[in-house]
C-alpha positions in Angstrom: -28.0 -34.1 11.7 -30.0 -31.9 14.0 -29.8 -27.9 14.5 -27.3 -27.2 16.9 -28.9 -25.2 19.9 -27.3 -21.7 20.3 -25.5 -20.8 22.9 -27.0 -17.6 24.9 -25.0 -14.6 23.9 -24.6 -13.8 27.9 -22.2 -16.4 28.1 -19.2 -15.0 26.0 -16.9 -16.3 24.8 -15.4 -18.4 27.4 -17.5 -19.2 30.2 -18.0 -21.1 33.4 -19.9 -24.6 33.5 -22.2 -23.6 36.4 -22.9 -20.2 34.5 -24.0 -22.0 31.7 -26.3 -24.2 33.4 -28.0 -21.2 35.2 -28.2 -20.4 31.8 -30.6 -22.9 30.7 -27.4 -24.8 28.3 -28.1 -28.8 29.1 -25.1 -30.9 29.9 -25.2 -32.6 26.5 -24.7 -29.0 25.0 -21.4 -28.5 27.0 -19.8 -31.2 24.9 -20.9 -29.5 21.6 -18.2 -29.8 18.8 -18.1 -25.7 18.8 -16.6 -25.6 22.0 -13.1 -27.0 23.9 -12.5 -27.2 27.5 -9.5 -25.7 28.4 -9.5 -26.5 32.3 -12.0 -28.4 33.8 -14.8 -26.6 35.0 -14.8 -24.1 31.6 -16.2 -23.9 28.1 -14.3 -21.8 25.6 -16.0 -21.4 21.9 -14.2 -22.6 18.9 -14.8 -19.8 16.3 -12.0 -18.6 14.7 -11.2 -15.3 13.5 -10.4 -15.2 9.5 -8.9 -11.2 10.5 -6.7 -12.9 12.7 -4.7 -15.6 11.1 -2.2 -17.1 12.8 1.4 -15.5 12.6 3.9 -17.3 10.6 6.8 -17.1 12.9 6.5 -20.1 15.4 7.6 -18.2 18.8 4.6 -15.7 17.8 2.5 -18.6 17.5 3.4 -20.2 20.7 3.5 -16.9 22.5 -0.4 -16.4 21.8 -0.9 -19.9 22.4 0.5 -19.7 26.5 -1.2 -16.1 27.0 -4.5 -17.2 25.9 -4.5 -20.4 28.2 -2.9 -18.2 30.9 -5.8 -16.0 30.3 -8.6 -18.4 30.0 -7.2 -19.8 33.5 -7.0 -16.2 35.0 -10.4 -16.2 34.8 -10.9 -19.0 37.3 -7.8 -18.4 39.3 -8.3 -18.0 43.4 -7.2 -14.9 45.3 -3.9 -17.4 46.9 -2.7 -17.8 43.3 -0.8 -15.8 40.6 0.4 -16.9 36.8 4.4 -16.7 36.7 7.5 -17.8 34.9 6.8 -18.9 31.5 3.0 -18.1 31.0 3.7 -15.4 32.6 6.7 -14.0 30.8 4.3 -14.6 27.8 1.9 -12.5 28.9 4.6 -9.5 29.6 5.1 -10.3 25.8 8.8 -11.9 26.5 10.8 -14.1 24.0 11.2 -17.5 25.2 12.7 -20.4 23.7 10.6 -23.1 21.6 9.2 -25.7 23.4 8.7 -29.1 21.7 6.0 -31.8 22.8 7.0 -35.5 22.9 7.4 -36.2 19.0 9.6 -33.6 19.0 7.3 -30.9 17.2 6.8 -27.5 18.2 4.6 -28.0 21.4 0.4 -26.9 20.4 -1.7 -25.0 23.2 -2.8 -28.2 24.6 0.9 -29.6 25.6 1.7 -26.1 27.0 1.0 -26.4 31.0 -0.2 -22.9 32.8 2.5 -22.1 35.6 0.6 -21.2 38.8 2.5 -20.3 41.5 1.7 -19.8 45.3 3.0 -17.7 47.9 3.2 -19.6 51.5 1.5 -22.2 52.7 -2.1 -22.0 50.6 -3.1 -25.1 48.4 -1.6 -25.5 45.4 -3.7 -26.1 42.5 -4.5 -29.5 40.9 -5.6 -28.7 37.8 -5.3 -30.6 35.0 -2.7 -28.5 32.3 -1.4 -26.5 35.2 2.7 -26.6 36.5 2.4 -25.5 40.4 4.8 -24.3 42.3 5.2 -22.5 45.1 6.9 -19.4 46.3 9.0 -17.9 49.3 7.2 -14.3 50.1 10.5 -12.8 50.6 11.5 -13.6 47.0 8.1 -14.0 44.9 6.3 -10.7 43.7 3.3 -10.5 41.8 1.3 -7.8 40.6 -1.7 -6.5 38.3 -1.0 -6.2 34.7 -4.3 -6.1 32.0 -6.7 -7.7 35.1 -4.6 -10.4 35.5 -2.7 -11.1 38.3 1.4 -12.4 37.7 4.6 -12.4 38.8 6.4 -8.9 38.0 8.6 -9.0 35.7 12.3 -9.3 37.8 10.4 -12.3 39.6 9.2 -14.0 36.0 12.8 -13.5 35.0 14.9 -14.9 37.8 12.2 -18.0 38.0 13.7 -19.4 34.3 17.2 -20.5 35.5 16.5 -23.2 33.6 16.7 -21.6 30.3 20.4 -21.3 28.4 22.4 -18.0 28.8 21.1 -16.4 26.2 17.7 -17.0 26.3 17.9 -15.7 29.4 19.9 -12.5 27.9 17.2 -12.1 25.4 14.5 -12.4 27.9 16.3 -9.5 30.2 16.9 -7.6 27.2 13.0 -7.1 27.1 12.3 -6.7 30.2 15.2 -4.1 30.6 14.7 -2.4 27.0 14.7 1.7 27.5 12.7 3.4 25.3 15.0 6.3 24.1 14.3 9.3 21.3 15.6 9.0 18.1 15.1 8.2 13.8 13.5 5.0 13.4 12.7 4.0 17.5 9.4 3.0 18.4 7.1 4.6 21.1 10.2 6.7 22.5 9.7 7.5 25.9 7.7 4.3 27.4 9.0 3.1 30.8 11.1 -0.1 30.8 9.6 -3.1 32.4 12.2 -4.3 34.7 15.7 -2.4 35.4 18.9 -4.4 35.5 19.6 -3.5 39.0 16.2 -5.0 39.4 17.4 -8.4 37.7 20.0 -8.0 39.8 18.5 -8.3 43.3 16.2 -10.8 42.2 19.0 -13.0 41.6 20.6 -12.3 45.1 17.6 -13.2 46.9 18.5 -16.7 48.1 18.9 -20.0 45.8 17.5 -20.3 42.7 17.6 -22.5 39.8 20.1 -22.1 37.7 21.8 -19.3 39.6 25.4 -19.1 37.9 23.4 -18.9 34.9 21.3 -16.0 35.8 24.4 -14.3 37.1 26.3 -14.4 34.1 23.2 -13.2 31.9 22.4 -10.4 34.1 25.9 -9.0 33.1 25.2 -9.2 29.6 22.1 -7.9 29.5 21.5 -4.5 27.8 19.4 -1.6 28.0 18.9 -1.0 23.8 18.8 -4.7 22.5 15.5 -4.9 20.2 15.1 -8.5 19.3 16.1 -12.0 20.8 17.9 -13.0 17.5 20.4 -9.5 18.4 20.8 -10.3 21.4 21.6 -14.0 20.7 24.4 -12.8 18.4 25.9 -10.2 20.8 26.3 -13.3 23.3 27.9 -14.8 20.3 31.0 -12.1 20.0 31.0 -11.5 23.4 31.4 -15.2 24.4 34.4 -15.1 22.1 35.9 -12.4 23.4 35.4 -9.7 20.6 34.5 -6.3 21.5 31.0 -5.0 22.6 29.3 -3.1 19.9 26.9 -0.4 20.0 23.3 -1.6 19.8 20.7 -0.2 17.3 22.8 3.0 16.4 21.4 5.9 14.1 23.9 5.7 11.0 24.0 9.2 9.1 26.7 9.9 6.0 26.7 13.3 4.7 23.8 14.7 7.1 21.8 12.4 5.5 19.8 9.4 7.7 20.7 6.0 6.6 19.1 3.7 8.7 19.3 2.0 12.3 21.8 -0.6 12.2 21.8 -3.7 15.1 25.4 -4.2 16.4 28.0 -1.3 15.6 31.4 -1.0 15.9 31.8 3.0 14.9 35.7 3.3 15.2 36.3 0.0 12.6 33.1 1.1 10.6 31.6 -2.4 10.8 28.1 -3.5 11.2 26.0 -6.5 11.8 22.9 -6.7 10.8 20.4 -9.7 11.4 18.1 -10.7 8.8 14.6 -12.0 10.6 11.7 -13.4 8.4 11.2 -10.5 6.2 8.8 -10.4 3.2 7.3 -7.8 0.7 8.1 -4.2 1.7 10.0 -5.2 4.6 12.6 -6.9 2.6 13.1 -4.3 -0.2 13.4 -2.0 2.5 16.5 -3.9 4.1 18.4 -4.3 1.3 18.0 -0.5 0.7 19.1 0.3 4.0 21.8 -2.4 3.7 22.5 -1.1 0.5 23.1 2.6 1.9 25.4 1.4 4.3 27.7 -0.1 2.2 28.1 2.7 -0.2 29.0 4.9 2.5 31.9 2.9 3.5 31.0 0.7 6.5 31.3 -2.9 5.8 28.4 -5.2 7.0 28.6 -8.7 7.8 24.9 -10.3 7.4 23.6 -12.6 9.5 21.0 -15.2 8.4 19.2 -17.8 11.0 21.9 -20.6 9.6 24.7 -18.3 10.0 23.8 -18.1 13.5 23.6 -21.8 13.7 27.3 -21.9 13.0 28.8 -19.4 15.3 32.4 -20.3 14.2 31.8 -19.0 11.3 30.2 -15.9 13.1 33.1 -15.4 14.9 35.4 -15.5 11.9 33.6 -13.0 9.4 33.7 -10.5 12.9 36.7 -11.3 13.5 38.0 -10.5 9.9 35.9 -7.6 9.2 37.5 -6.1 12.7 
């Protein structure tokens, strides 16, 4: 087998074909086993990073899979274009459902299209692994975020019509999340990437797919939701008619700081907590906090991924503990 040439170190990581070849890199070279061609036209190096192994949970997986092809296309996107709805509520960080490739598995990067859209009458692109479409200017924003150039957050969110209720609840949640003081809360303070009102308009700004569905979720979307999984079981009781609860409350007995707990219902002193993948510290530290809770007299009604797969039975334990 013969040395493999090196690649010059001007290229990068991810680089254009003509920039190789004013580079000196033959056309043979392009098709070296080290590299992958994301979109025609580019060369991306196949060198993976043992400090960053993939994450176990699959929506974090397929997250990083749609930002980095939104990214590596960024980097040869026109002026006319902009990423938007779900790459680009990827690279805003959003929770979005699984997708699933044709043997029903959880979809790799390769069966994952790039969403480009277009505002006006400018050529849409025909790139291989790229879903076009094309946008009304009085309706389709886009702006800067991290040098790349998407659809803002209120547009990326009213352009998923197509997702269920409460995916699209989960997703607004995000978008909508306020950043408030208090034990336990993360980066307190940082400004919220959408507002509901802002939701709001974007749904009232002519048709759109999936409207009645993006009406209902915009009026039970919430400004202190801190996962998808909480915000799937809030849609849960409030699609069976049970009372809101309090999201992501500071619990304190005695003058003494318990915990945050997820949904909270202060007057019945009940609690439900959802239980994500946790391992190693993060689960001792659950059942602690769990734990606490308990022996200060709130009841709490757990809630596992299955449980949530039955919401009957949901419903019932709420309904009970209540």
């Amino acid at each position: 087998m013969g040395r493999r040439i090196l690649l010059p170190d001007q290229l990068g990581d991810v680089f254009d074909v003509h920039e190789a070849h004013g580079a000196g890199v033959g056309r043979g070279r392009l098709h070296g086993r080290d590299l992958e061609i994301p979109f025609p036209g580019l060369r991306a190096r196949i060198d993976p990073d043992p400090s960053d192994p993939e994450p176990d949970d699959p929506y974090l997986r397929q997250r990083r899979a749609r930002t980095e092809r939104a990214r590596l296309y960024a980097r040869r996107m026109p002026d006319s274009q902009h990423i938007s709805h779900e790459s680009a509520a990827a690279l805003w960080g959003g929770p979005l459902p699984l997708a699933f490739g044709p043997d029903d598995r959880i979809a790799e990067a390769s069966n994952l299209p790039v969403h480009v859209t277009v505002i006006g009458d400018g050529p849409l692109p025909r790139t291989t692994g790229v879903a076009r479409h094309r946008g009304r200017a009085d309706r389709t924003f886009a702006t800067e975020h991290d040098g790349i150039r998407l659809a803002t957050p209120a547009t990326t969110w009213a352009s998923l019509g197509a997702l269920s209720v409460v995916d699209l609840v989960a997703l607004g949640d995000y978008f909508c999340r306020v950043w408030r003081q208090g034990r336990g809360r993360p980066t307190p303070g940082r400004a919220p990437l959408a507002t509901i009102d802002e939701l709001r308009a974007a749904t009232g700004s002519g048709r759109r797919l999936g409207i009645g569905r993006l009406r209902q979720a915009v009026e039970w979307i919430r400004e202190d939701s801190w996962s998808p999984r909480e915000s799937a079981v809030r849609c849960v009781l409030l699609g069976a008619g049970l009372p809101e609860p309090e999201l992501n409350v500071d619990i304190y007995h005695e003058g003494r700081f318990l915990g945050c707990a997820d949904l909270v219902y202060a007057s019945r002193r009940v609690i439900v907590e959802y239980h994500g993948m946790l391992h190693g510290a993060s689960w001792a530290a659950d059942v602690e906090r769990i734990a606490a809770f308990r022996a200060a007299g709130w009841t709490v009604i757990d809630v596992t991924a299955p449980l949530l797969r039955r919401p009957d039975d949901l419903i019932a334990r709420v309904r009970r503990a209540l």
